[in-house]
C-alpha positions as CSV (number, residue, x, y, z in Angstrom):
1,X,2.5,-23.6,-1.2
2,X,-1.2,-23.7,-2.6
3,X,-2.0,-19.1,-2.4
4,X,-5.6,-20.2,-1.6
5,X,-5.1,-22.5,1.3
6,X,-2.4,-19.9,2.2
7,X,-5.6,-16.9,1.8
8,X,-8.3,-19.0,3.6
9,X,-6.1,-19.4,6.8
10,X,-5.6,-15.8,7.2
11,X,-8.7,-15.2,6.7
12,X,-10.1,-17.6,9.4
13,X,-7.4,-16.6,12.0
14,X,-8.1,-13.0,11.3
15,X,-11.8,-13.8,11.8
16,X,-12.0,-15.5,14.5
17,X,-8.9,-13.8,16.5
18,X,-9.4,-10.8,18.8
19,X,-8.9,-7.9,16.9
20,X,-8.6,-4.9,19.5
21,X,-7.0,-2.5,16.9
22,X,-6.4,-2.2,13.0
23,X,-2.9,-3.2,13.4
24,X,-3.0,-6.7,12.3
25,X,-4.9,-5.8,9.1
26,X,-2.0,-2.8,8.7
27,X,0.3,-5.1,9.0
28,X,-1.1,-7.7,6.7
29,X,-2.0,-5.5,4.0
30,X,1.9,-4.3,4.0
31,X,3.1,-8.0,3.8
32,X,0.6,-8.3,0.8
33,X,2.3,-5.0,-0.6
34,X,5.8,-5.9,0.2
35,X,5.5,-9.3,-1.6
36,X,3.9,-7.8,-4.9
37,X,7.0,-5.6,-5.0
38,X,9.5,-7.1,-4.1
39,X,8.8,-10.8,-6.3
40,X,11.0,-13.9,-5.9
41,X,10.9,-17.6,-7.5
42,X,8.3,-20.0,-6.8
43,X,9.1,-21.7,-3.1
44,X,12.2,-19.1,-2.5
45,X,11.9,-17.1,1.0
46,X,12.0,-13.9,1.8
47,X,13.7,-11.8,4.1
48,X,11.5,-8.5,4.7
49,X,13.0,-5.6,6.9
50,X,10.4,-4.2,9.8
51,X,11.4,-0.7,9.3
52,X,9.9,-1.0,5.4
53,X,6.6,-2.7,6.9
54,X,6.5,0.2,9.2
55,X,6.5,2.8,6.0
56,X,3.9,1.3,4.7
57,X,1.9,1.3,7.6
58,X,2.3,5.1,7.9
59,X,1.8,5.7,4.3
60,X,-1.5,3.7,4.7
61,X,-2.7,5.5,7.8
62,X,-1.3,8.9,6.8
63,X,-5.3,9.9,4.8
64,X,-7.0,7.9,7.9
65,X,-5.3,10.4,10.9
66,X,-7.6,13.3,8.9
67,X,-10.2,14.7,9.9
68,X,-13.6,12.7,9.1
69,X,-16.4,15.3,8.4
70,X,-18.6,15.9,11.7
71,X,-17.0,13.0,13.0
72,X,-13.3,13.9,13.6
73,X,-10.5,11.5,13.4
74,X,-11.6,8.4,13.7
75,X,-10.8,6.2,16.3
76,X,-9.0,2.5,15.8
77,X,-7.9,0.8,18.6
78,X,-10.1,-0.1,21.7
79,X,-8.6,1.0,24.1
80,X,-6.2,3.4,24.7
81,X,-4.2,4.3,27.6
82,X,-4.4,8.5,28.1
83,X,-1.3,10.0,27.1
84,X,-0.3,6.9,25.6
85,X,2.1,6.8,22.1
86,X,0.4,5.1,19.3
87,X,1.1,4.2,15.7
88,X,-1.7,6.6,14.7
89,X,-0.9,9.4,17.5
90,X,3.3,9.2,15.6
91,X,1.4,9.7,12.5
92,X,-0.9,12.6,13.4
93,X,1.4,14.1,14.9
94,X,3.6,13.6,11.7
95,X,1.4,14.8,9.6
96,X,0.7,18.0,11.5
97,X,4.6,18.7,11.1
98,X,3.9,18.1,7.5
99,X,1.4,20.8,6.8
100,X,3.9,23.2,8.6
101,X,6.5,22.5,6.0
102,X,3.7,22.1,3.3
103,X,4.5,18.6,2.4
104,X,1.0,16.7,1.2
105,X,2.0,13.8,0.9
106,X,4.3,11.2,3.2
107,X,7.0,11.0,-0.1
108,X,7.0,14.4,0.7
109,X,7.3,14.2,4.7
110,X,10.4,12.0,4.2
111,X,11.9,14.0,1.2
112,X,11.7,17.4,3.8
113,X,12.9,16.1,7.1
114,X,14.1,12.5,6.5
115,X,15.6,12.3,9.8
116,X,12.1,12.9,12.0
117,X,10.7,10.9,9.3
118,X,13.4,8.2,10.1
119,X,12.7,8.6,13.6
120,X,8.9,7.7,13.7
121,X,9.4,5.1,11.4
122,X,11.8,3.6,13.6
123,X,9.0,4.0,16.2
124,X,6.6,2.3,14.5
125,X,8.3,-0.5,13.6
126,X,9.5,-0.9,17.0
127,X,5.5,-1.2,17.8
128,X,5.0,-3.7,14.7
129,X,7.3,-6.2,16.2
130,X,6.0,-6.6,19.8
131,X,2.3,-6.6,18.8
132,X,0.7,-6.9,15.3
133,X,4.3,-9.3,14.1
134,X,4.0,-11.2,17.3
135,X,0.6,-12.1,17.1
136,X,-0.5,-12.0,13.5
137,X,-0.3,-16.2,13.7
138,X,-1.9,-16.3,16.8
139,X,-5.7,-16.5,17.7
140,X,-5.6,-14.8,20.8
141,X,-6.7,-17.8,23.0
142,X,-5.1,-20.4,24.6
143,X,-3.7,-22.0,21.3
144,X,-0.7,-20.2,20.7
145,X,-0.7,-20.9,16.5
146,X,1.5,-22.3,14.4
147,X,3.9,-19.9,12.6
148,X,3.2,-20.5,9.0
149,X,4.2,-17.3,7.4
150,X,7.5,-16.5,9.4
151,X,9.0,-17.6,12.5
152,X,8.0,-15.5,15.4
153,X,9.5,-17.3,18.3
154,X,11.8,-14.6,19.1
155,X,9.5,-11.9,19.2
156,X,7.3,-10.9,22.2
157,X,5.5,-7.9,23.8
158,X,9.1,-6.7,25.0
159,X,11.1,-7.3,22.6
160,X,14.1,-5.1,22.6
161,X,16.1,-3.3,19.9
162,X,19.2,-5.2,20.8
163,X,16.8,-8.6,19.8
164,X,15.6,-6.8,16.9
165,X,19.4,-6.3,15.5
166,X,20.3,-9.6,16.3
167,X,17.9,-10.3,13.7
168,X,18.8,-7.7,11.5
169,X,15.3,-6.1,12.1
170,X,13.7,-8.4,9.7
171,X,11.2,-11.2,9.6
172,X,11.8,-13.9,7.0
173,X,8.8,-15.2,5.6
174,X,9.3,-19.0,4.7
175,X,9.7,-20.5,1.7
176,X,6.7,-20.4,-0.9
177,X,5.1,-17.6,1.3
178,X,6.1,-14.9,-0.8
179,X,4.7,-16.0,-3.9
180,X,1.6,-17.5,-2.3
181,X,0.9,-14.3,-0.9
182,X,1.3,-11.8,-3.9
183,X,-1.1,-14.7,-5.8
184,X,-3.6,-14.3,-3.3
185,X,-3.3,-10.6,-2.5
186,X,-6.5,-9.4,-5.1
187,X,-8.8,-11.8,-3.7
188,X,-7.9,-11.0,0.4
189,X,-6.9,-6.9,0.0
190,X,-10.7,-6.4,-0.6
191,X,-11.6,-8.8,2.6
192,X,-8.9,-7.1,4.8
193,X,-10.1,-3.3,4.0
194,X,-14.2,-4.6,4.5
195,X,-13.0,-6.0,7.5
196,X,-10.7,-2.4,8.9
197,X,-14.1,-0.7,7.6
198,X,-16.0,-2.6,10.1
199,X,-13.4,-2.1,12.8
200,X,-13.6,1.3,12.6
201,X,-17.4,1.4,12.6
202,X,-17.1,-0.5,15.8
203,X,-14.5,1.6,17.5
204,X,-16.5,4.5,16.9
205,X,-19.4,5.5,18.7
206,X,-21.6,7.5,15.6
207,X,-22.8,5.7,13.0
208,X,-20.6,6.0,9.7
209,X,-22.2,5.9,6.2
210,X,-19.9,2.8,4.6
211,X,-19.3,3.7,1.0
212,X,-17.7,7.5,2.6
213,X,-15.8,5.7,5.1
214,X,-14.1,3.0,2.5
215,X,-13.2,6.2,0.4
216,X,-11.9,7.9,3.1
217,X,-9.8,5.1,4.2
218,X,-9.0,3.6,1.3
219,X,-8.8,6.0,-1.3
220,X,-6.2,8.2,-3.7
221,X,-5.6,12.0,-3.0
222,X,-6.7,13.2,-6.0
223,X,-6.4,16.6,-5.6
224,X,-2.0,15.9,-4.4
225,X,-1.7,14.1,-7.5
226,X,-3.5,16.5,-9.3
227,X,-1.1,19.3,-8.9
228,X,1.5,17.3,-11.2
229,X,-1.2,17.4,-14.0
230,X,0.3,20.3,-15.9
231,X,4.2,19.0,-15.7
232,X,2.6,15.6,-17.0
233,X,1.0,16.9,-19.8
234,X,3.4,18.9,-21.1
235,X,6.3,15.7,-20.5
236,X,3.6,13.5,-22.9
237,X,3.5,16.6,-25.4
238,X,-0.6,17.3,-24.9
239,X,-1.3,13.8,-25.2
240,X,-3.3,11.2,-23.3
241,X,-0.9,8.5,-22.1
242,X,-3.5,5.6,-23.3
243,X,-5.1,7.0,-26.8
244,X,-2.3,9.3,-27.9
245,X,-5.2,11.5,-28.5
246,X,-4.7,15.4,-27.9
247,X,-5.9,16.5,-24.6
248,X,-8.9,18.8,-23.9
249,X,-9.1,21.2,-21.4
250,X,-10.2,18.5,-18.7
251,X,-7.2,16.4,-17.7
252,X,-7.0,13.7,-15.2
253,X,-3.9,12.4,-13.5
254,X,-4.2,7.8,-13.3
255,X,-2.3,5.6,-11.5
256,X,-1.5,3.3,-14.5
257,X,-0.7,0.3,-12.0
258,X,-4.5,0.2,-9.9
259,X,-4.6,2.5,-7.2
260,X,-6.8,-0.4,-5.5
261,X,-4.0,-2.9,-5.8
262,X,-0.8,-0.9,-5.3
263,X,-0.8,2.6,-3.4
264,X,2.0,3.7,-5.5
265,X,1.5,7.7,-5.9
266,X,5.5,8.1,-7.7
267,X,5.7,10.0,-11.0
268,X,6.6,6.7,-12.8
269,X,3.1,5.4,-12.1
270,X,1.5,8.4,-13.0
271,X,0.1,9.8,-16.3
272,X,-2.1,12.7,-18.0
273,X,-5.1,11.0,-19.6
274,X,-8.2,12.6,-21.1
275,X,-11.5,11.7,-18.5
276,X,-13.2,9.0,-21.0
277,X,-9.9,6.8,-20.9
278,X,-10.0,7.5,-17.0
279,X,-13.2,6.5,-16.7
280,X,-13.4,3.1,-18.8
281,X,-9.8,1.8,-17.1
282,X,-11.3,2.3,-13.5
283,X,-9.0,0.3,-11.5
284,X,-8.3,-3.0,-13.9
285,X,-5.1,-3.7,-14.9
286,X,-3.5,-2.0,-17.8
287,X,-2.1,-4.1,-21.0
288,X,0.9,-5.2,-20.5
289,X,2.6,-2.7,-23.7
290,X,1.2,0.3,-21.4
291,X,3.3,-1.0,-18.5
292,X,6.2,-1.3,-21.2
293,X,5.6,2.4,-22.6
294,X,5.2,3.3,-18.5
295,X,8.8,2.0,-17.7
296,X,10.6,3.2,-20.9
297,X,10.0,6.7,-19.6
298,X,13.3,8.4,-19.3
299,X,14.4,8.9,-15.2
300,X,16.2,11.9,-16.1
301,X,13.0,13.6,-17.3
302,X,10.8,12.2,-14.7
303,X,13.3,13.3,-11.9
304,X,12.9,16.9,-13.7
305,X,9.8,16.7,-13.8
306,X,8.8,15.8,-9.9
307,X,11.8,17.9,-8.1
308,X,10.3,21.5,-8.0
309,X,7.5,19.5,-6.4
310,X,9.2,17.3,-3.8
311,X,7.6,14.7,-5.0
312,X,9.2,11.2,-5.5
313,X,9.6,9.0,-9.0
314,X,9.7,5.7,-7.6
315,X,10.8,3.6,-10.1
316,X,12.4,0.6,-8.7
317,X,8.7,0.2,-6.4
318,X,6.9,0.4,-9.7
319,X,8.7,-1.8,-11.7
320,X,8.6,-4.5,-8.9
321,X,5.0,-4.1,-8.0
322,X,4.2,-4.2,-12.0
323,X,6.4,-7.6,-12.1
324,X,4.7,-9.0,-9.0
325,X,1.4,-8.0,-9.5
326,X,1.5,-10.0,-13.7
327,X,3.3,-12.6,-11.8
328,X,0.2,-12.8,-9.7
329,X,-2.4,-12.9,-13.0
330,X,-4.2,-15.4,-14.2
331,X,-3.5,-16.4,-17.7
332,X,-6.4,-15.5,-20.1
333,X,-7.1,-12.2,-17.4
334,X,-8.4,-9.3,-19.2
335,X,-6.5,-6.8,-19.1
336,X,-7.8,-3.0,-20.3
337,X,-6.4,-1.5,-23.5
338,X,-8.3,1.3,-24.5
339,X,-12.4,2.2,-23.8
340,X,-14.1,-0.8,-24.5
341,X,-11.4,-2.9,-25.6
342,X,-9.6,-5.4,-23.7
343,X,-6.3,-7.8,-24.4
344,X,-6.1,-11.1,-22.7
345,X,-3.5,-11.9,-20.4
346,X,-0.9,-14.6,-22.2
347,X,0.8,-15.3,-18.9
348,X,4.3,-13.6,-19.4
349,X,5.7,-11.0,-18.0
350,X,8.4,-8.9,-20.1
351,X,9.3,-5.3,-19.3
């Protein structure tokens, strides 16, 4: 399957379908994010459980429940019934539990009360199925679509759980749609958050300054990540994870595999590094022996490491997402090395 025919029809349907919410673009952008990583062959299928979509939805609208400056939280669906239970109400009210227990992050929500964490994710994804799953193919008229990521025919706007186990709670995405998708996923991630940005502008009644609103959507939580700064720099002896170069008093925490690409916030994709590194890398992908010296880090020390914090390590999500996303490169891409020097990509991926 050609990624860029694949790319271009979701971008027409999702432009020119109704879109009464920011659920379909949720749910897109964790397809996109479950393909990169979780890789398989060229034309091989994939079966992707609902309940993991549904985490990644309420990782990705766990920043957006905040409060927005002057503005409050933000609304993003149309219309909603009074009362009603949303995917973003299950997440507010989530996140409020959170901050009771003082857990920043949603890691941390699942690592302090996995079975209410369980609970709303189950709730979620029973929302997923019967409407942003059901009608992701669809363009909201007449034409009902043709399925050409997965086969939907069994899903509806009742759906019931009883259904949902008879398919094991899983979607399988057809063959060649896996791979088609993680290719395509740099170019279309960027379309699909300009296109929630405008959403939300239009849901809301104020008028939102854009480059704020992307950030506040969009971007890490520098200051959680932050607070694993000093356990990091002592694990890497004082060093800066890229140059090897002591560290200064300034030290920034970088998500070695883009932030932009893959919202990965576990201790194996994070690393002290002095600002000036920071600030050349940005959010291009890393040469491929930093991804090596990332993975080689010992579990054991990394598990030491993020336990008096409650935070997770992640590796089996990192090491996926860094096979996908290589997969996914262009041969001859640059990728970033040190300030100012770049190594081309040679099209292999070995970890």
């Amino acid at each position: 399957m050609d990624a860029l025919d694949l790319g271009a029809r979701l971008a027409q349907l999702l432009a020119t379908g109704r879109r009464v919410s920011t659920y379909k673009l949720a749910t897109l952008d964790a397809l996109l994010q479950h393909c990169l990583e979780n890789p398989v062959g060229d034309g091989e299928p994939l079966r992707v459980p609902i309940p993991a979509l549904a985490e990644r939805v309420a990782e990705t609208y766990w920043p957006q429940v905040r409060v927005f400056g002057e503005h409050g939280v933000l609304q993003q669906v149309q219309h909603t019934r009074a009362g009603a239970v949303t995917i973003l109400s299950t997440v507010r009210d989530l996140q409020h539990d959170a901050q009771a227990r003082q857990a920043a992050t949603p890691a941390q929500m699942r690592l302090a009360d996995p079975r209410r964490w369980s609970a709303d994710v189950d709730r979620i994804a029973l929302t997923l199925a019967r409407q942003p799953l059901f009608r992701l193919q669809k363009t909201g008229g007449r034409d009902p679509g043709v399925p050409f990521l997965y086969d939907d025919s069994w899903l509806h706007d009742d759906v019931s759980r009883s259904a949902l186990a008879q398919h094991n709670w899983c979607v399988d995405l057809f063959p060649g749609v896996p791979t088609a998708l993680a290719r395509v996923s740099p170019l279309l991630q960027p379309v699909v958050q300009q296109w929630w940005v405008d959403d939300v502008q239009r849901h809301n009644a104020a008028e939102l300054d854009v480059p704020d609103l992307h950030a506040f959507l969009f971007g890490a939580d520098r200051a959680a990540v932050a607070r694993l700064a000093p356990g990091l720099r002592e694990f890497q002896e004082n060093r800066c994870f890229y140059c090897d170069q002591r560290l200064g008093t300034r030290v920034h925490v970088d998500h070695v595999l883009p932030w932009s690409r893959v919202p990965l916030d576990g201790v194996r994709n994070l690393v002290a590094v002095d600002p000036r590194c920071n600030g050349d890398k940005l959010a291009t992908l890393p040469a491929v022996q930093h991804v090596r010296d990332l993975l080689a880090r010992p579990e054991a020390d990394l598990q030491t490491l993020a336990a008096p914090l409650r935070w997770p390590v992640d590796t089996e999500r990192v090491r996926g997402a860094a096979t996908g996303l290589y997969r996914a490169a262009t041969a001859g891409s640059p990728l970033w090395r040190a300030p100012g020097l770049y190594d081309f990509f040679d099209g292999h991926v070995a970890w």
